[in-house]
N, C-alpha and C positions, 0 to 999 in steps of 0.2 A: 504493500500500500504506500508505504513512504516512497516506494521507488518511484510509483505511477504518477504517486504526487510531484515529484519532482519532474518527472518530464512533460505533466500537464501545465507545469510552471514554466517552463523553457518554449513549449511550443504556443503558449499566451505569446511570452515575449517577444519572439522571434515572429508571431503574427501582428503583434504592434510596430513590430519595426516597420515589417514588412508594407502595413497598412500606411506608417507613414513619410517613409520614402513612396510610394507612389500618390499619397496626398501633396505630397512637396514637388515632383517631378514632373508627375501626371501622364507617366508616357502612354504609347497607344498601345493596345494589343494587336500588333500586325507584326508579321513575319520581316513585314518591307522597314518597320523600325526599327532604327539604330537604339533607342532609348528600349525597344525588349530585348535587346539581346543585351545589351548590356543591364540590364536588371536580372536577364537568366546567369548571365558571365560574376556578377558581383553575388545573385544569392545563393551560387553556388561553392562560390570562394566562403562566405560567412559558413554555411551550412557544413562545410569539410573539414575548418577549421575549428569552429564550435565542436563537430561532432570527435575532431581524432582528440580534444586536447582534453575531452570529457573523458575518454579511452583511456588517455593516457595518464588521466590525473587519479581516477579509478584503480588501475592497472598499479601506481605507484603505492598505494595506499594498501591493497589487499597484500602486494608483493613485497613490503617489507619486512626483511630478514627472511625470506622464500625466493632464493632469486630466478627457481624455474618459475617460475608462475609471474615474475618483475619481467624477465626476458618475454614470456609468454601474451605480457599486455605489451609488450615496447615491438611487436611484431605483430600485432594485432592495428598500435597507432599508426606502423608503417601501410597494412595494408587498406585503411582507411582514405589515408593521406594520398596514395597513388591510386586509387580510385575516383576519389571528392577532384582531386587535380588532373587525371586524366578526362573526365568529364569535361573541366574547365577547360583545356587545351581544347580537346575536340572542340568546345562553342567557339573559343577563338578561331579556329583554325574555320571554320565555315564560317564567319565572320569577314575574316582575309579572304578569303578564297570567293566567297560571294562579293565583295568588294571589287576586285580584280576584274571577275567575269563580267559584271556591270557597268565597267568600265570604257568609255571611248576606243583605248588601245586596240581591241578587240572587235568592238560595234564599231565601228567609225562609219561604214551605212546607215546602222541604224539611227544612230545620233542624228546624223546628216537629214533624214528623213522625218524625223521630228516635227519639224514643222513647215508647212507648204509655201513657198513665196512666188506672188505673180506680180510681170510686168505690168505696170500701166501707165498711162500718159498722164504727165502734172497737170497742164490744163483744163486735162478733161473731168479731171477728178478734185483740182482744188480749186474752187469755185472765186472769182475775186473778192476780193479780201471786204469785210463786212467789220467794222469798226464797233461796233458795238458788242461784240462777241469776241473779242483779241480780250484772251488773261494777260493783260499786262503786266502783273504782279506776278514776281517768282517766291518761292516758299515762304525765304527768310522775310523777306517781305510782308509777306502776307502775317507771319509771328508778329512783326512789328506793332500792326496793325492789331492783331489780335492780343496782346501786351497791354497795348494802349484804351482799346475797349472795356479790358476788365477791371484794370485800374478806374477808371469812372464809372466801376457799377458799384456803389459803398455797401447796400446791401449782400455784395457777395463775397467781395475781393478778400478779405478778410477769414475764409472758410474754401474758397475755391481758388484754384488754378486753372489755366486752359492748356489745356495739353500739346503734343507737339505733333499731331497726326497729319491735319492741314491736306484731309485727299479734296485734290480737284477733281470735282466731277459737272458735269452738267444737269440744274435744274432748270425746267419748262423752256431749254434753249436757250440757257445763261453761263457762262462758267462761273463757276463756287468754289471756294474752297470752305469744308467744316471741320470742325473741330468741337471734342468735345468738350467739357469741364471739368476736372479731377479734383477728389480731395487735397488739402493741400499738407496734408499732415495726418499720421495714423491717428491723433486724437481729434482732428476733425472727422476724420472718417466714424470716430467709433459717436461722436453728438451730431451727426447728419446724414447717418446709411439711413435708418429707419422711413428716412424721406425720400434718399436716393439723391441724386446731382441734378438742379433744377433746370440747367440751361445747356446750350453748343452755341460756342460761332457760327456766323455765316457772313463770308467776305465777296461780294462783289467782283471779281477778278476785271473788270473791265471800267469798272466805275470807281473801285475802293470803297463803295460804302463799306460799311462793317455794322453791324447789326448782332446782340446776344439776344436768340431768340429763346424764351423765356414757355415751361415745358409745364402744363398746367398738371402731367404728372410727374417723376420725377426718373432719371435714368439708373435703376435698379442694378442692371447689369453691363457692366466694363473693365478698362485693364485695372484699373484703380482699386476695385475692392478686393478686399483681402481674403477672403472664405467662399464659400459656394457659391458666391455670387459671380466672384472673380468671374470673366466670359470665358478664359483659358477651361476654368475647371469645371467650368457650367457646362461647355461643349464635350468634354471631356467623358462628362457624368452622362451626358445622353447620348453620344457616340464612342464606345470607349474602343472602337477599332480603328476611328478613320485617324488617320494623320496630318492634321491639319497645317497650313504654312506656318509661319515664325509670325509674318503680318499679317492681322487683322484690319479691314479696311472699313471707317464709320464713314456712312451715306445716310443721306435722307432720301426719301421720296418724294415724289410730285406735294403730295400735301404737306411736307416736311417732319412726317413721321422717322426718329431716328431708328438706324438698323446696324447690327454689324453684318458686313460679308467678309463671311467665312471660307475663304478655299480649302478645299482638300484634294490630295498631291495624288498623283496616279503616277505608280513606277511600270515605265513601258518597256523597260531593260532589265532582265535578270533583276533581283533583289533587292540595290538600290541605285539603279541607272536609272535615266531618260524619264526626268520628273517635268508631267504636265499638271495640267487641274483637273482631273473628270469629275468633279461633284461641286457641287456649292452648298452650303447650311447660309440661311439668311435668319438671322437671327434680331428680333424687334429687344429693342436695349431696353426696352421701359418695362413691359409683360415676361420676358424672356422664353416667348413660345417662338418656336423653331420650326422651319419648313426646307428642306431637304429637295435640289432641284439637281437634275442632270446638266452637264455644262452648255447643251444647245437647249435648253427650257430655262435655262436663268432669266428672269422678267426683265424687260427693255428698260426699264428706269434704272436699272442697276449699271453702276461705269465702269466699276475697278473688281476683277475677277482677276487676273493677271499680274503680277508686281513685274514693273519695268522691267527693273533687273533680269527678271527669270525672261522675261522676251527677248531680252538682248544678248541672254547667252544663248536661247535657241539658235538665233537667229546666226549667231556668231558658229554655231555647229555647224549651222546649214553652208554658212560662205567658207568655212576654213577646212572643211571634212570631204569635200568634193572626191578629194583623189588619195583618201586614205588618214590614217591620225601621221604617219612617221614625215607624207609630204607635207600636213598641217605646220612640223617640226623643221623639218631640212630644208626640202625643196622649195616649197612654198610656192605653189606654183597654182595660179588662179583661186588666190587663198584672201577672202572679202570678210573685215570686219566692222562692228562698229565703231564710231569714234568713242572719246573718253563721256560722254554726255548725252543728257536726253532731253527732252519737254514735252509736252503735250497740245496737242490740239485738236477744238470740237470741230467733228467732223459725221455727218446724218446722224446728229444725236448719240452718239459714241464718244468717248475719249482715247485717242490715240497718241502714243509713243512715236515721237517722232526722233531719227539716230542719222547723221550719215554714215554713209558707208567709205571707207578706204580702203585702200591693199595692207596686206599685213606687215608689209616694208616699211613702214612708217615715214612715206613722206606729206607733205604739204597740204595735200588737194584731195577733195573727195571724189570718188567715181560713182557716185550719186546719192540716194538717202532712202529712206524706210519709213514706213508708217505700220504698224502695229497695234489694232485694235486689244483692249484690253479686257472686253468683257468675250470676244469670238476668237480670240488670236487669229484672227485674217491679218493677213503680211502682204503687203503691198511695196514694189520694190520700183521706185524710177530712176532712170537711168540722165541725170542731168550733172556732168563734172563742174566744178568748181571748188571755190578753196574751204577749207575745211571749218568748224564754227570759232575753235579757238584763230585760227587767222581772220576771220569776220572782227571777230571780239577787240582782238588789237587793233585791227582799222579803225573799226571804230573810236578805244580808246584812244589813239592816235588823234583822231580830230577833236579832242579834246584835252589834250592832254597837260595843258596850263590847268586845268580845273582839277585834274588828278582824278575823275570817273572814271569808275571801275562798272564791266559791261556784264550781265549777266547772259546763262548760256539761251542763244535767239531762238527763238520763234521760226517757222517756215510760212511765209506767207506769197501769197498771190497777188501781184501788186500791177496792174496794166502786162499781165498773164507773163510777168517774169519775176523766176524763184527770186523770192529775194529773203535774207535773216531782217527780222522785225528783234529790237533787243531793248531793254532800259539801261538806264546810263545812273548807275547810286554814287552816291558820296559815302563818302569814310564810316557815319553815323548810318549805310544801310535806307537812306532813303533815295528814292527815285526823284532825279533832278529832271532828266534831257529823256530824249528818247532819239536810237539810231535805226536806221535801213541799210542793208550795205547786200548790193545784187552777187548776188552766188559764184555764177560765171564770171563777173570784175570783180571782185573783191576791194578793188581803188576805187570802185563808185559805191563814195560814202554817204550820205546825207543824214544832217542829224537837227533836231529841232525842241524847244520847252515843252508845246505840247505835241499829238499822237496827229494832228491836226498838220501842223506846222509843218512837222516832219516826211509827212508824206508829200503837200506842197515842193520841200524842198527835193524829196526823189522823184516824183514824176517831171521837176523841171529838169533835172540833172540826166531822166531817160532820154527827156528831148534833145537835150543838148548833145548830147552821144547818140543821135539818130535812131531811135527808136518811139514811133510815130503814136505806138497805145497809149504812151506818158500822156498824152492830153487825149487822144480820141482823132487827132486831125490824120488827113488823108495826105498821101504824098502828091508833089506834084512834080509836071515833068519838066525838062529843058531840053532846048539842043541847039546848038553852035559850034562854031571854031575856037579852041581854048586860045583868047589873047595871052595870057601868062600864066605860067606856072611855078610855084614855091615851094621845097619844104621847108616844112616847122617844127621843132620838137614843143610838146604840152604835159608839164608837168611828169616825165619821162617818156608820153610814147607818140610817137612820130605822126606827123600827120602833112598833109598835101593842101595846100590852099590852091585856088587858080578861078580865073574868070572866063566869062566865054563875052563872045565881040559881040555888042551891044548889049549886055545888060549891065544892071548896075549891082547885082548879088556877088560877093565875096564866096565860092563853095569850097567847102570844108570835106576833107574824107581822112576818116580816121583809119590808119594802116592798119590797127592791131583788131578790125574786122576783114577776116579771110578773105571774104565777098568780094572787097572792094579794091584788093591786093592787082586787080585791070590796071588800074592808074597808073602803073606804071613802063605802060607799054605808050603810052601817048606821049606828044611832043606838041610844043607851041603849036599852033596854028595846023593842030588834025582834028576832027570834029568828031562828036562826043553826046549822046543822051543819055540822059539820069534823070534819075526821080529823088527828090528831096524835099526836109519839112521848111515850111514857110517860117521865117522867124528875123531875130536880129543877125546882122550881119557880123560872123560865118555863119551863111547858112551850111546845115548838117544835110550831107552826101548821104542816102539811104541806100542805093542803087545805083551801077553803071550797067544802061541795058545795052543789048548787043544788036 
């Protein structure tokens, strides 16, 4: 009886531990998680060790002064010990080995196949630019803002913080960014769960309003709380298989019901390879009831199913794995990644990830960019070179660089149907002063302005000036004559041809460093010549030499 007592006493214990390392950890029951096998690998280390040293502390006690029967337990703890541990090796050793097999090395197809990417036309697809719906505001920004909000609410400030979540997503065809409230202290939490967190940001992205929209129930469940309410442990408790991502994304709805979305990871590679999202849990923060949707049934209001991240290294599988993992490494040969950066932009009601694309050689220039829906993972790849965003970014900071604006990573916009980085321009303190444009393919056609307004003024005049006729809307018109003279000119480093023709009074301008118009230099004074060109101040801008 005493015995039995004691080891009803031991396996209490060892089931509280047990109980509370996975209250504390919370891993998932799947084969596909790293956190069960290392809960099988760690309780079988305690359990072999517990059990040889119970063996052997027994074994010492009966066998004093008997040393057959000392020898007889100290052979008994040996074969405990190399059982309890050979067990442990075996989980490591499928641990490694599943690791391994999972692995790109191996897959480099399958990686590569991951996810699907289609050509399409910029034009056709990115609609001109619509000023009302450009997030001007990038994250830290948006914190600022949201900082400065909560401080002027007295009834809260004081019990609440605003957290640092800030997902942009699109409400009724606005971009938003929200964000929730958090306790600001475990002993606020333990004088304010009972209510729950009464309010979330909602910032404007196009306007900077900012607004603490005020929750007539209170938000019950998020990262903030400590106990079952926690969202981590709450999801946990009703799904205790699925494997949910690291980030949880809080969204509102049309009616501004708050929700979190929940991803959960789908291993398409052996054990723990080729993680996409096949599930979704959408989970209402205030009730904490749960609804479970397959990843093409996730409801249209919802933006962020995807974390950038995880798109950008698909996507980086797909352009670097073409011709195996080892040419991903050596050869590097037709090998396309993203750059260092991403943003976003609303596009049919979606929020897409937008990345250029470069070679893996790391030079200068992009060989075109990406768009990445985040709630379908649809991949949309165009194919337009230009220089890459960090070289936009220093152009830009370039034209202002008396003032010391520092540029955030641009925007892709549609601007008289040329790509152009749309970026803000902050000061030291984080706020947005200027705003720049700076065209993709030039990257020297800068323009930058106070407001969103200005600035575009100043690039559409800057398109005209460099012969591109959308900048305003005007039609080209034609010439022809005998060129009276001809000049050239260097402009601010790049070569250009002036020349008039006999009777007019126009000055025409062709700017060399357009392939097109690279004719010009097959003429001579007085051989005749027709071109189309935009109407303006004299130099007029050469569009065309027709043949």
């Amino acid at each position: 009886m005493k015995k039995t007592g004691k080891n009803i006493v031991i396996v209490f214990l060892l089931a509280i531990a047990a109980f509370l390392y996975y209250y504390i950890t919370i891993p998932a029951f799947n084969i596909h998680s790293m956190g069960t096998w290392w809960f099988l690998i760690g309780g079988a280390i305690v359990l072999t060790l517990l059990f040889s040293f119970r063996k052997s502390w027994k074994g010492r006690e009966k066998g004093q002064g008997k040393g057959g029967l000392h020898q007889l337990m100290d052979i008994q703890f040996g074969m405990v010990s190399k059982i309890g541990f050979g067990i442990t090796g075996i989980l490591i050793l499928i641990l490694v080995i599943g690791t391994f097999l999972s692995s790109p090395i191996i897959n480099a197809k399958k990686y590569q196949q991951l996810m699907t990417v289609e050509e399409r036309n910029f034009s056709e697809d990115i609609s001109q630019v619509d000023y009302n719906t450009i997030p001007i505001l990038d994250k830290d920004s948006a914190a600022l803002l949201g900082d400065r909000k909560m401080g002027s609410m007295v009834d809260m400030v004081s019990q609440f913080e605003v957290a640092n979540d800030y997902s942009q997503i699109n409400v009724n065809n606005k971009p938003v960014r929200v964000s929730p409230l958090v306790y600001a202290s475990p002993i606020k939490w333990l004088t304010n769960q009972k209510s729950g967190i009464p309010a979330y940001i909602k910032i404007d992205m196009a306007t900077q309003d900012t607004e603490c929209v005020k929750l007539s129930e209170g938000i019950k469940y998020s990262k903030s709380e400590y106990l079952n309410r926690n969202i981590y442990r709450h999801l946990r408790f009703k799904y205790p298989t699925y494997i949910f991502t690291e980030q949880l994304f809080f969204e509102i709805d049309e009616e501004g019901t708050p929700y979190w979305i929940c991803p959960v990871k789908k291993f398409n590679i052996g054990l723990f390879g080729g993680v996409t999202i096949g599930n979704v849990v959408i989970c209402n923060a205030v009730t904490g009831e749960c609804s479970d949707y397959k990843i093409e049934d996730v409801p249209q209001w919802v933006d962020k199913v995807f974390q950038a991240e995880l798109l950008m290294e698909l996507y980086d599988y797909n352009g670097t794995l073409k011709h195996g993992f080892f040419n991903s490494i050596l050869g590097q040969k037709d090998c396309l990644e993203t750059t260092d950066g991403y943003n976003y932009i609303a596009l049919e009601d979606d929020v897409w990830v937008y990345s250029g694309v470069t070679s893996v050689s790391g030079d200068q220039s992009n060989v075109g960019f990406v768009l990445m829906n985040q709630r379908t993972m649809e991949t949309r790849f165009y194919k337009i070179e230009g220089a890459t965003e960090k070289s936009a970014m220093s152009s830009a900071e370039g034209q202002v660089q008396n003032l010391g604006y520092q540029a955030t990573f641009p925007l892709l916009l549609n601007i008289s149907g040329e790509p152009t980085y749309f970026m803000a321009l902050k000061d030291g303190a984080g706020l947005v002063k200027m705003y720049a444009m700076v065209n993709i393919q030039k990257y020297q056609w800068v323009a930058t302005g106070d407001s969103i307004k200005e600035c575009e003024k100043s690039y559409t005049q800057l398109l005209k000036t460099n012969g591109i006729a959308a900048g305003t809307g005007e039609e080209s018109k034609s010439a022809s004559g005998k060129i009276g003279s001809l000049m050239p000119v260097n402009i601010e480093g790049t070569s250009h041809i002036y020349f008039s023709l006999e009777g007019k009074e126009e000055i025409f301008d062709i700017d060399l460093s357009n392939a097109d118009l690279l004719d010009i230099i097959r003429y001579n004074t007085g051989d005749s010549i027709r071109i189309s060109y935009l109407e303006g101040d004299n130099p007029v801008k050469v569009t065309e030499i027709q043949k």
